[in-house]
N, C-alpha and C positions, 0 to 999 in steps of 0.2 A: 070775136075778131073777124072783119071781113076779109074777105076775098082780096080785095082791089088795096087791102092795105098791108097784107102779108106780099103781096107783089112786090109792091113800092120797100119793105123792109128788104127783104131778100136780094130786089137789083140795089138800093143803096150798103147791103152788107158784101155782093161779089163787086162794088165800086171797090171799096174800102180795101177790101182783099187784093184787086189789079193792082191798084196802088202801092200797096206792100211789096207784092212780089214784085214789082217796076222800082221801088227803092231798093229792095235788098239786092235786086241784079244788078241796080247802080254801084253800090257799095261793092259790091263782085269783082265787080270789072276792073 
């Protein structure tokens, strides 16, 4: 696995995560 593609997995897996915790604080509120 390279470099530049363990990158790209990682910021689209903390995308994914913002997202969630940005849902579940909607559902919060």
């Amino acid at each position: 696995m390279r470099i530049e593609t363990q990158k790209q997995t990682l910021a689209a897996r903390e995308e994914s995560i913002k997202k969630l915790m940005e849902m579940l604080q909607n559902k919060g509120i």
